[in-house]
C-alpha positions as semicolon CSV with decimal commas, in nm:
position;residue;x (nm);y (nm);z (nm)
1;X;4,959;-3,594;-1,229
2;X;4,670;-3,492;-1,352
3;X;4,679;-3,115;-1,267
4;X;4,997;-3,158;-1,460
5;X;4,856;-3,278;-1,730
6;X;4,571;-2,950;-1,735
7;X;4,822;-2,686;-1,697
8;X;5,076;-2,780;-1,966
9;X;4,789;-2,843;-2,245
10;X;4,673;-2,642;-2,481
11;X;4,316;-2,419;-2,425
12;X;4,146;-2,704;-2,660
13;X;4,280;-2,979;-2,449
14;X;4,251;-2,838;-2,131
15;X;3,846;-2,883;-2,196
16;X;3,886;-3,184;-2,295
17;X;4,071;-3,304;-2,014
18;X;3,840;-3,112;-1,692
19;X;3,539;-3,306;-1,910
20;X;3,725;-3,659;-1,863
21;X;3,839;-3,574;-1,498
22;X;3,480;-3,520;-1,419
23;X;3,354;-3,835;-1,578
24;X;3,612;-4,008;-1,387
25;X;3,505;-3,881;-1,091
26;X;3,173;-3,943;-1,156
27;X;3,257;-4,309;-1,282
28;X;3,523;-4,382;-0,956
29;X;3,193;-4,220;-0,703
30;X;2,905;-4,485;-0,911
31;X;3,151;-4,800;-0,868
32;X;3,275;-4,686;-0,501
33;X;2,901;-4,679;-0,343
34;X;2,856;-4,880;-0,051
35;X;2,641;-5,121;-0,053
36;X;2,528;-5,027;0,353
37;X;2,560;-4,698;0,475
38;X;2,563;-4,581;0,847
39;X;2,350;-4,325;0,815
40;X;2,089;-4,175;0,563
41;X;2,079;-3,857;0,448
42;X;1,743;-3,666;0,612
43;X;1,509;-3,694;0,328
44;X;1,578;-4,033;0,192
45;X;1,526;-4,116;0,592
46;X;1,213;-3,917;0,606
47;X;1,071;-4,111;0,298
48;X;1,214;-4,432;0,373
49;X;1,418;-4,508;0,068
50;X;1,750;-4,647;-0,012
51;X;2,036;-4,361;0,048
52;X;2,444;-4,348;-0,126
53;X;2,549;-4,199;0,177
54;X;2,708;-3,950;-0,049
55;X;2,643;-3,602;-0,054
56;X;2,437;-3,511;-0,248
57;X;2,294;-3,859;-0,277
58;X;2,150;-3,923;-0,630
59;X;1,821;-3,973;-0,475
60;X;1,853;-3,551;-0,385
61;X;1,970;-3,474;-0,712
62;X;1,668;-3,650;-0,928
63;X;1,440;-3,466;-0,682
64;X;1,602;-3,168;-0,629
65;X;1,580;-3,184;-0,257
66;X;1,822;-3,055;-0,014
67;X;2,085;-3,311;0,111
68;X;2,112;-3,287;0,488
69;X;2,232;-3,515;0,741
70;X;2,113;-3,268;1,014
71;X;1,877;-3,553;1,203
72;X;1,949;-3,715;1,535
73;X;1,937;-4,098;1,449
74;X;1,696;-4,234;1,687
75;X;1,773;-4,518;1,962
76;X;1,754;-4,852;1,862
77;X;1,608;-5,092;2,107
78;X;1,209;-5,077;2,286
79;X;1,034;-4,819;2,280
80;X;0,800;-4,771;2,647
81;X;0,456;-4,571;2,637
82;X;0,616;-4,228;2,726
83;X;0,844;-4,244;2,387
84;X;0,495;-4,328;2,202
85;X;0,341;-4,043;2,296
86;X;0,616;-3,814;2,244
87;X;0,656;-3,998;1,879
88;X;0,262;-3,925;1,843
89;X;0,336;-3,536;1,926
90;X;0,620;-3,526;1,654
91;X;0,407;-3,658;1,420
92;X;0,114;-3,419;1,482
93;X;0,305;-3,115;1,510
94;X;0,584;-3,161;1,222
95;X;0,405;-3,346;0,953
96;X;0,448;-3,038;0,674
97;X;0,807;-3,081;0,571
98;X;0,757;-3,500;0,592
99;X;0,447;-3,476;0,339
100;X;0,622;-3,219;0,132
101;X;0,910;-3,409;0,096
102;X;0,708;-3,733;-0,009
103;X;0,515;-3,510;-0,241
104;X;0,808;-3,363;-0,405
105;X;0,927;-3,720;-0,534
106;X;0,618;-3,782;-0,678
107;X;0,591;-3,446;-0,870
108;X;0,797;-3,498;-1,157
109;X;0,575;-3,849;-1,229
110;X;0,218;-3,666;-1,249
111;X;0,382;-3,321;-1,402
112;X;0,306;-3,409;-1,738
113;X;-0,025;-3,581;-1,663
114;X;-0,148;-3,260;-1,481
115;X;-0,390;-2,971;-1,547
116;X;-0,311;-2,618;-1,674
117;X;-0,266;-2,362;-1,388
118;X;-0,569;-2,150;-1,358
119;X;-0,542;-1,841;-1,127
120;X;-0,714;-1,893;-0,807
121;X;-1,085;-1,794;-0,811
122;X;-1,146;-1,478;-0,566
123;X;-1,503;-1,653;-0,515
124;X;-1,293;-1,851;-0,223
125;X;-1,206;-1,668;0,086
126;X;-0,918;-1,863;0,183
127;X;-1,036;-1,840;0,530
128;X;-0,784;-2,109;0,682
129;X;-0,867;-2,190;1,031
130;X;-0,614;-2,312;1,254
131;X;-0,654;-2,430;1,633
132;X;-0,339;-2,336;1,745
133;X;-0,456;-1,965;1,662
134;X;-0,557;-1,711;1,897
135;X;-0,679;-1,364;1,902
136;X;-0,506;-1,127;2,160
137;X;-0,720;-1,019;2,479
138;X;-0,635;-0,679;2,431
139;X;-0,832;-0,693;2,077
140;X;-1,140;-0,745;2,204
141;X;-1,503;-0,707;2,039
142;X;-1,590;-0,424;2,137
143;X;-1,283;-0,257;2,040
144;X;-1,259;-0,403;1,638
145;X;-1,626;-0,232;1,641
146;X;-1,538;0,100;1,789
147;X;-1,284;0,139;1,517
148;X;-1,518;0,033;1,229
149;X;-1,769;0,272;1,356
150;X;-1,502;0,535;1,304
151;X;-1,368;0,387;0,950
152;X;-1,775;0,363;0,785
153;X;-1,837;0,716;0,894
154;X;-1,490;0,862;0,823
155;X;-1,316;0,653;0,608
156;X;-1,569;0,466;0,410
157;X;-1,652;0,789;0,175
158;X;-1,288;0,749;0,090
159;X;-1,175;0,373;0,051
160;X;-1,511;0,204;0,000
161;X;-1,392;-0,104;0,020
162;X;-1,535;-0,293;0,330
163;X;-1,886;-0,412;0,291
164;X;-2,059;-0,397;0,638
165;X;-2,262;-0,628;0,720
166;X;-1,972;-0,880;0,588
167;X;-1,744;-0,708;0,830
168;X;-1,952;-0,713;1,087
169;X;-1,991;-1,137;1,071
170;X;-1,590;-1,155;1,115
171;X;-1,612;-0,995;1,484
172;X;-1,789;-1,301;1,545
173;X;-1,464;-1,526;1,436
174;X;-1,144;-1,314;1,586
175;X;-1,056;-1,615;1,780
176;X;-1,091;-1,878;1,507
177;X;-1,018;-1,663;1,198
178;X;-0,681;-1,568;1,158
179;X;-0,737;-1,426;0,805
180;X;-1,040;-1,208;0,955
181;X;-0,863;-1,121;1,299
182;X;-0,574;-0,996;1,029
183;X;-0,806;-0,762;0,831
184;X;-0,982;-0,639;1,139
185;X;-0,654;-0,540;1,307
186;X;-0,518;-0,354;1,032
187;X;-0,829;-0,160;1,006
188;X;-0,818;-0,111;1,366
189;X;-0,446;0,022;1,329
190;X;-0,514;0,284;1,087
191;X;-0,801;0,410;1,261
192;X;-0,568;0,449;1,583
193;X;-0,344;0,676;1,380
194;X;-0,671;0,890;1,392
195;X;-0,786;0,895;1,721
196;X;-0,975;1,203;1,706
197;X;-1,234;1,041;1,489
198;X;-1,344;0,781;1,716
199;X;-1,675;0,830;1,798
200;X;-1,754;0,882;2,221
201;X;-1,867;0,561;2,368
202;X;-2,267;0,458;2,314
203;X;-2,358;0,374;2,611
204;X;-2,617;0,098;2,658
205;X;-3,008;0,132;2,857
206;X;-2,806;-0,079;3,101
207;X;-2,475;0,099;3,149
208;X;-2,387;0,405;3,290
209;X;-2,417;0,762;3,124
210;X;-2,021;0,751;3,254
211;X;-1,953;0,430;3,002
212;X;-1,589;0,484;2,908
213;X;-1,428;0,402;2,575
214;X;-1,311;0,090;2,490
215;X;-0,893;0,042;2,555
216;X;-0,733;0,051;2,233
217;X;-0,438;-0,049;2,221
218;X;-0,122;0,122;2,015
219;X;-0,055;0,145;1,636
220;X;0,244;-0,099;1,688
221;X;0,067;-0,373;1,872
222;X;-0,203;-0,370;1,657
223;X;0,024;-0,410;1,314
224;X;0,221;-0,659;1,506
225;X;-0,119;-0,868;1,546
226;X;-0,168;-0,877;1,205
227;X;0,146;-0,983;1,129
228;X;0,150;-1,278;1,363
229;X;-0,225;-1,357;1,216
230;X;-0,080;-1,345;0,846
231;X;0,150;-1,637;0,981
232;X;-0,104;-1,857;1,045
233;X;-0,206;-1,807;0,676
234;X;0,002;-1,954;0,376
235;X;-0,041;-1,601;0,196
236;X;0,152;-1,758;-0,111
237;X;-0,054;-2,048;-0,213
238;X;-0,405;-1,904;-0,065
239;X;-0,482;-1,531;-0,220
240;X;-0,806;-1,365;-0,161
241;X;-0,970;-1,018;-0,200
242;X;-0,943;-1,007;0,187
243;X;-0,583;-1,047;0,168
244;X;-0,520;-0,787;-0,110
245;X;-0,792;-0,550;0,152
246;X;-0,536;-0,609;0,489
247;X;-0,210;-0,521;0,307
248;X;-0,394;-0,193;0,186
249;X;-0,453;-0,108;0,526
250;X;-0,090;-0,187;0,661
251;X;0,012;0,022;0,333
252;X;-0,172;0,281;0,474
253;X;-0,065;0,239;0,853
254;X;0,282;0,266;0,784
255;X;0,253;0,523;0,491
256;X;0,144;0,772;0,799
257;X;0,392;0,640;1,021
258;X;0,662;0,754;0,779
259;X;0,802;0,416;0,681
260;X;0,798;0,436;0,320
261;X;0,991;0,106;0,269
262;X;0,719;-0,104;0,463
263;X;0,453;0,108;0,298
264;X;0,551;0,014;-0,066
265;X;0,625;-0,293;0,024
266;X;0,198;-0,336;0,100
267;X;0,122;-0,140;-0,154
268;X;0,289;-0,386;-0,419
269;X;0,176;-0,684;-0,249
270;X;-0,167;-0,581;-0,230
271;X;-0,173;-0,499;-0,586
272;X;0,007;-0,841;-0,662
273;X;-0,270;-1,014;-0,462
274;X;-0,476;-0,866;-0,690
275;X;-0,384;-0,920;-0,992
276;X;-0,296;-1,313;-0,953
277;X;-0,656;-1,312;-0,870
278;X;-0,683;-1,169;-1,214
279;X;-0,919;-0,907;-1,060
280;X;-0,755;-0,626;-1,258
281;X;-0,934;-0,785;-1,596
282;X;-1,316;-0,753;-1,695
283;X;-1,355;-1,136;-1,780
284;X;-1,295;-1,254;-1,425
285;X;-1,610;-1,106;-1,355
286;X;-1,810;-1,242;-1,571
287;X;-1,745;-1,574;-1,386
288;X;-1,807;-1,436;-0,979
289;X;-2,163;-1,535;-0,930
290;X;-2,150;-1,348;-0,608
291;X;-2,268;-0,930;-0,656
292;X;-2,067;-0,835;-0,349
293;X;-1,714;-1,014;-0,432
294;X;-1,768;-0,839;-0,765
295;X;-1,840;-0,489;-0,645
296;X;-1,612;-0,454;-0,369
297;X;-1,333;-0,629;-0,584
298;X;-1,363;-0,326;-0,840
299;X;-1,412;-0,089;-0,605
300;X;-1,049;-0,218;-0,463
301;X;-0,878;-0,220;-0,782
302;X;-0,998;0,141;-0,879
303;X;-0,851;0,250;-0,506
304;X;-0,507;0,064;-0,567
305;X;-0,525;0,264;-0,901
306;X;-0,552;0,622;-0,727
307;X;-0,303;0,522;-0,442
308;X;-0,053;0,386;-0,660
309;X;-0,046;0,715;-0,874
310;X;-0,068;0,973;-0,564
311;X;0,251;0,726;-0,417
312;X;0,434;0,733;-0,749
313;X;0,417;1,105;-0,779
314;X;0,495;1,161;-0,376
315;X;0,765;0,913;-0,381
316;X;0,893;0,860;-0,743
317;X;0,797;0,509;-0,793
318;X;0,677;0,311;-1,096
319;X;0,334;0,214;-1,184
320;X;0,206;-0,088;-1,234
321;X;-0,147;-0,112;-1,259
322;X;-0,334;0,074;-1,564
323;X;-0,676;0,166;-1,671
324;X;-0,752;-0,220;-1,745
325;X;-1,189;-0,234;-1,546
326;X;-1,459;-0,067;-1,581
327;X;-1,588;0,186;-1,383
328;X;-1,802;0,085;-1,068
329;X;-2,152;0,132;-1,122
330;X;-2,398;0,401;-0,957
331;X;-2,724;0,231;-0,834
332;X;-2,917;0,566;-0,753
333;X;-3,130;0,305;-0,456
334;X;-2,795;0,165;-0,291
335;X;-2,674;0,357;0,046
336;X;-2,343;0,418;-0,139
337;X;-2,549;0,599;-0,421
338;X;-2,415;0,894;-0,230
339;X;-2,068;0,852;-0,212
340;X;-2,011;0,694;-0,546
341;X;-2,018;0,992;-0,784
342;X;-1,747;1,188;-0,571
343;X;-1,534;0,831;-0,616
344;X;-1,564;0,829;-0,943
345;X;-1,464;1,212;-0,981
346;X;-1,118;1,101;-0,790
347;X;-1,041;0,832;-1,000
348;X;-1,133;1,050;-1,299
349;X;-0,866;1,314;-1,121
350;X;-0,577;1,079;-1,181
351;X;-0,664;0,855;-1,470
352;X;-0,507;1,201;-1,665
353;X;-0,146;1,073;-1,471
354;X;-0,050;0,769;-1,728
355;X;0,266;0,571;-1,717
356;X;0,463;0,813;-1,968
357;X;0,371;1,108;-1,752
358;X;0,505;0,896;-1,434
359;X;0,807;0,813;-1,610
360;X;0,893;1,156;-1,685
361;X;0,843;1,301;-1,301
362;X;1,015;1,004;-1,220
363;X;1,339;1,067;-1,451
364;X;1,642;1,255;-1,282
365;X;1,773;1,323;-1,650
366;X;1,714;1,435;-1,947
367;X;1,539;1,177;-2,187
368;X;1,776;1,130;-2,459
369;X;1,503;0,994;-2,709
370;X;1,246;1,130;-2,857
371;X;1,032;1,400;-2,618
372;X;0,734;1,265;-2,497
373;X;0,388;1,385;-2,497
374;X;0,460;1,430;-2,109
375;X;0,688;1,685;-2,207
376;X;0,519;1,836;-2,434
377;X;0,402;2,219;-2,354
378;X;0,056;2,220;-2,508
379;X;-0,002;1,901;-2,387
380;X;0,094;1,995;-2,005
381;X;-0,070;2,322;-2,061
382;X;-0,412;2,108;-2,162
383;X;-0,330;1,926;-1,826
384;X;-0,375;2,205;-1,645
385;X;-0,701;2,316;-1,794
386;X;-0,832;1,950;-1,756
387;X;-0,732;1,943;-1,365
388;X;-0,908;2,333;-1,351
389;X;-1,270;2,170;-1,515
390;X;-1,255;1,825;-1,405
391;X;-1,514;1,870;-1,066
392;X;-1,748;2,068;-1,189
393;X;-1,992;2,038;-0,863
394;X;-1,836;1,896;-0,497
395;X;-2,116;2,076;-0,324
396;X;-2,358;1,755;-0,250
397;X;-2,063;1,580;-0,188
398;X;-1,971;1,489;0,205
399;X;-1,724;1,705;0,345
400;X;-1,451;1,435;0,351
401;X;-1,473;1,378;-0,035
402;X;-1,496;1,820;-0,060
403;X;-1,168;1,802;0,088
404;X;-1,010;1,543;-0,066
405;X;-1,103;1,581;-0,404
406;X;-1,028;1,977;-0,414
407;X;-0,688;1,969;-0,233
408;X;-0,581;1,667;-0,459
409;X;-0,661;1,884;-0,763
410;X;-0,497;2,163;-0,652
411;X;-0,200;1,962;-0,564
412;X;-0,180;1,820;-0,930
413;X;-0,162;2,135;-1,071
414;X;0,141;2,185;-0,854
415;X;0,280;1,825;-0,984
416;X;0,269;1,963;-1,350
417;X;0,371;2,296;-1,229
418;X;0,658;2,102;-1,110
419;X;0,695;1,925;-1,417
420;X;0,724;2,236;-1,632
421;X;0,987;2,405;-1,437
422;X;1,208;2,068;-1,468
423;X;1,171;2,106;-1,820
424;X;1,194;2,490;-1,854
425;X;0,845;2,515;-1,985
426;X;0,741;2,814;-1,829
427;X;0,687;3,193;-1,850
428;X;0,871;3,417;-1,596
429;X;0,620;3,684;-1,675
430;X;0,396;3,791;-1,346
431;X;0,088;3,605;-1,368
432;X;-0,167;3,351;-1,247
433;X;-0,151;3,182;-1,595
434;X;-0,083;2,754;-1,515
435;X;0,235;2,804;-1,741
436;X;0,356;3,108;-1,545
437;X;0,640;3,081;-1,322
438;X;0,397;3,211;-1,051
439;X;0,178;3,037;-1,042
440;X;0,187;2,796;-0,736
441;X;0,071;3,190;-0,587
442;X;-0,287;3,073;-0,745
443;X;-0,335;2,725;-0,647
444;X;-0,150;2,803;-0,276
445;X;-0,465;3,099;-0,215
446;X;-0,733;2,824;-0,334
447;X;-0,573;2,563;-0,095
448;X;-0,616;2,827;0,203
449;X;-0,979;2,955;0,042
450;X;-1,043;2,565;0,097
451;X;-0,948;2,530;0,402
452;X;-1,192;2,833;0,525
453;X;-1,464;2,646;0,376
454;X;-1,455;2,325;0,525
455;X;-1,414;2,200;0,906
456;X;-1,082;2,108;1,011
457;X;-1,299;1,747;1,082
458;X;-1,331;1,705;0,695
459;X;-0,917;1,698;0,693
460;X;-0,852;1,499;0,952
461;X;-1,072;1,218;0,849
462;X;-0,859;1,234;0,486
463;X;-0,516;1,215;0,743
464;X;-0,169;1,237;0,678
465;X;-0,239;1,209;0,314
466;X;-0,414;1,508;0,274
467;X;-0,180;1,702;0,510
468;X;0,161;1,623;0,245
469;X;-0,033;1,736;-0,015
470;X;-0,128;2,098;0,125
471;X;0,301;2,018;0,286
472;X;0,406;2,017;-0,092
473;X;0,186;2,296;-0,214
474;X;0,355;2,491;0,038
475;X;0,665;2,422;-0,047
476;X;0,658;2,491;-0,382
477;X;0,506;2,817;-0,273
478;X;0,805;2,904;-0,059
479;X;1,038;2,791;-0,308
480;X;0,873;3,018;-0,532
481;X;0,909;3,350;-0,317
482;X;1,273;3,255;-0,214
483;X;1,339;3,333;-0,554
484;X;1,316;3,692;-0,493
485;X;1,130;3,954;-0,289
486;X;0,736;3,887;-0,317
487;X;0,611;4,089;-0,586
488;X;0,261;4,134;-0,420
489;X;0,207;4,297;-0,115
490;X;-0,051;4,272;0,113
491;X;-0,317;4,587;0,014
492;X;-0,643;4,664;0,132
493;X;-0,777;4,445;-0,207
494;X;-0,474;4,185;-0,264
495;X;-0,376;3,899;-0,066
496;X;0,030;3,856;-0,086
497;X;0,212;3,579;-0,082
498;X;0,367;3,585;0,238
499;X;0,006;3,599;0,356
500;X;-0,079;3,274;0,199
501;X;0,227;3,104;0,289
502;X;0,094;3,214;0,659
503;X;-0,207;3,068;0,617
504;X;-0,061;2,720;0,451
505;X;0,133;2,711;0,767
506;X;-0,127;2,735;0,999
507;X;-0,320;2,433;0,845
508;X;-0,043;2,233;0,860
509;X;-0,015;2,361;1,264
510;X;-0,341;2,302;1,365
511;X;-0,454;2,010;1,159
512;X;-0,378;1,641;1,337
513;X;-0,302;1,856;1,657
514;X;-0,019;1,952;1,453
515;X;0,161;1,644;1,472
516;X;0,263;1,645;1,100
517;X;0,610;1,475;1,075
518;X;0,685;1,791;0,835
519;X;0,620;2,083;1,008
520;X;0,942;2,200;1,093
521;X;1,067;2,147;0,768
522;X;0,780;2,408;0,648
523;X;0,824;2,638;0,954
524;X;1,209;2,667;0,837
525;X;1,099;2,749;0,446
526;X;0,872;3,001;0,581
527;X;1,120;3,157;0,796
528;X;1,372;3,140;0,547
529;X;1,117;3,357;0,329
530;X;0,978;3,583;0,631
531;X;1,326;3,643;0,799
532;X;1,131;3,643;1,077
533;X;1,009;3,379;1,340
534;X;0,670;3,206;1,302
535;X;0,474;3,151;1,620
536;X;0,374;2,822;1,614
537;X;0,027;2,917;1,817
538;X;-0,024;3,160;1,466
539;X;-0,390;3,299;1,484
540;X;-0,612;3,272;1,204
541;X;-0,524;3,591;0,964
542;X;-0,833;3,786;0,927
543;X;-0,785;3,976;0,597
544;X;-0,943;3,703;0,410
545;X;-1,279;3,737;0,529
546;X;-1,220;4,159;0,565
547;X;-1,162;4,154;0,194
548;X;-1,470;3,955;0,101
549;X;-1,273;3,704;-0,143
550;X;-1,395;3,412;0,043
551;X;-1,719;3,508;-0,061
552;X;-1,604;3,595;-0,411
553;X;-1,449;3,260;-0,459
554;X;-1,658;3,010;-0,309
555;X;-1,886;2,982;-0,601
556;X;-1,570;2,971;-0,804
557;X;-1,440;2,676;-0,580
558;X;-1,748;2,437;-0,502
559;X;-1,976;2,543;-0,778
């Protein structure tokens, strides 16, 4: 009768009459409630209150629980010793969701009554220790110190983000630390995509000149250790700068292990970690009493602010943190006083790479609004001057920062190159000018000129990351000869092309044992452009050092 009713009414009626239907219902369910019910729903039995039996019970709906009626009703009758005990286990080993439940009634009652929600203060380092965790045999000691020798000597000049001595305490907790045993794995696992800076055993007065190495174990165990650490941690609730530290290193540990989805995954979260510890805004540090918190917490926002920008451009992702902190500060008597300035001419590097410029690169059309200043042809062409006389000096510099700082510029200049031909900003005329068609030809030689100067130790130490950039400069000097038969030739005074492209190959070869996960793809541009077969064992092209421009440009280069 009463669907009858609904379908034969009018729109204006047919409202009216679903709205009475469901206060009928709603009525007929309040007066029809049982006085006993057989059986409680699961979290009015869990807190011990009166239950409908319905489902959802009104007691659920005030409180917004989940209605389930999932339990096992326990026997009735005595209970013997051996049912205590197993009673006493339940109620040691599930007493989360019971307290949560109880603590979800009383919510709405002290809501009002409660404090403003401040972030949580990095001071705290979360450290939640939990007896039922425990570090794996295989990460041992001696192992998590092998690879931090490796990381402060290679790394550190990089990513100074680790303070020592700090990181030296948590070896001491790996089996009562899950948050520490988390960090020190995924340090551990992006040194072991590195092996060939480990440092050779140090063997002791008391051991044997023979000592060997410590075990370590593989990339994938060591991730999945930090993993099963991070679940021993409620990463939601409890945030600290050592969090935000150990999903930079799994961003980094999968970003060379090619899995780009995991690796922007930790990128995000790390940056997220950091910024609900409001670390990413000067007046949190005006409240950390403690100098090393502060420091290192900079020095890990400033790092998240060059890796997010070198990702974006590689991958075409958004940003999301911007210039918000000051710079860290130089103390000329710290040990880092050394290391600093060549950090600070990185950051400098890509502070030039804002959100509009991202946006841009990262557009697959046209804009249809107004241009931008990213597309802009003086502006780009200023860019490129900027990226040509923004390292003035690299020379007291270690070799690690050399390399990374001088084949990231030259690999900007190929991102705005890039840019430019997207937008048909530049000149087809035959020249080395940053708006010339050409003109990868330029920054490809300086890349090879680079590579000449430094040991192949210096790129290694930078990994993967530094290989895809040297990959894409490359590539875009490939692309640029497949447009047409090279215009330069090899002379007795001139370089060509093909030459270069050689020589880009060959670093790509023998750098990382030539493991690069893009090597073939380069070998095929280059043979593409060569019609010709390259031998992967290519020998080192003499012509460079016959013609005398690596002399000519070395002053031009690290000077």
């Amino acid at each position: 009768m009463t669907f009858s009713l609904i379908s034969f009414t009018s729109s204006r009626s047919l409202v009216v009459s679903v709205i009475c239907i469901m206060s009928q219902e709603s009525n007929f369910r309040a007066s029809k409630r049982p006085s006993k019910v057989r059986q409680a729903c699961d979290p009015c039995r869990s807190r011990k209150i009166r239950c409908d039996g319905c489902w959802p019970c009104a007691n659920c709906q005030e409180t917004i629980l989940e209605c389930t009626y999932v339990a096992v009703p326990k026997k009735t009758g005595p209970k013997g010793p051996r049912h205590a005990r197993r009673s006493l286990h339940r109620r040691q080993t599930v007493p989360v969701a019971v307290h949560h439940d109880a603590n979800r009634q009383t919510g709405d009652e002290t809501r009002t009554r409660a404090p403003p929600v401040t972030p949580p203060s990095p001071v705290h380092t979360a450290d939640q220790r939990d007896d039922r965790f425990q570090h794996s045999p295989l990460v041992s000691a001696d192992v998590i110190k092998w690879c931090l020798d490796a990381f402060f000597r290679h790394k550190y000049p990089l990513t100074p983000i680790l303070h020592r001595q700090q990181v030296e305490e948590c070896t001491k907790d790996l089996s009562t630390s899950a948050e520490k045993y988390g960090l020190m794995t995924a340090c551990s696992a992006v040194i072991s995509l590195s092996p060939e800076i480990l440092p050779p055993p140090n063997p002791t007065p008391l051991s044997s000149p023979d000592t060997l190495a410590p075990v370590l174990p593989t990339t994938e165990f060591l991730i999945s250790e930090t993993l099963r650490a991070r679940r021993y941690c409620d990463l939601a609730e409890h945030q600290s700068l050592l969090h935000a530290q150990t999903s930079f290193f799994l961003f980094s540990a999968f970003f060379c292990m090619d899995n780009d989805n995991a690796a922007w995954f930790y990128l995000r979260e790390s940056i997220t970690i950091l910024q609900t510890l409001r670390l990413h805004e000067e007046a949190t540090y005006n409240d950390i009493t403690d100098p090393v918190l502060a420091t290192y917490a900079r020095r890990m926002f400033w790092v998240l602010f060059i890796t997010e920008r070198a990702y974006a451009l590689q991958r075409h992702r958004p940003l999301t943190l911007q210039s918000t902190l000051g710079l860290p500060t130089v103390d000329p008597l710290s040990a880092d006083a050394a290391i600093l300035p060549g950090f600070l001419d990185l950051i400098s590097l890509f502070r030039h790479f804002d959100t509009d410029f991202i946006a841009t690169w990262n557009s697959s059309t046209p804009s249809t609004t107004s241009p931008s200043e990213a597309t802009d042809p003086e502006h780009l062409s200023k860019l490129q001057t900027v990226l040509k006389y923004a390292i003035p000096s690299v020379s007291n510099y270690s070799e690690m920062q050399q390399a990374d700082l001088l084949i990231s510029r030259q690999w900007l200049k190929v991102i705005v190159w890039k840019l430019c031909v997207s937008k048909t900003l530049l000149s087809i005329l035959d020249s080395e000018d940053s708006m010339s068609l050409s003109y990868p030809t330029a920054v490809a030689r300086d890349v090879v000129l680079i590579s000449r100067l430094l040991p192949t130790k210096a790129f290694e130490a930078n990994g993967v990351g530094i290989l895809e950039k040297v990959f894409d400069v490359g590539c875009s000097l490939a692309d640029l000869i497949s447009l047409g038969p090279a215009t330069n030739q090899w002379s007795a005074m001139h370089v060509g092309q093909i030459d270069i492209l050689m020589e880009i190959v060959r670093i790509v070869d023998t750098t990382l044992g030539g493991s690069y996960r893009h090597l073939d793809m380069l070998y095929h541009k280059a043979n593409y452009c060569l019609l010709m077969n390259v031998d992967r064992n290519l020998a080192p092209a003499g012509c460079l050092e016959e013609n005398g421009l690596e002399e000519i440009l070395e002053e031009e280069i690290l000077e």
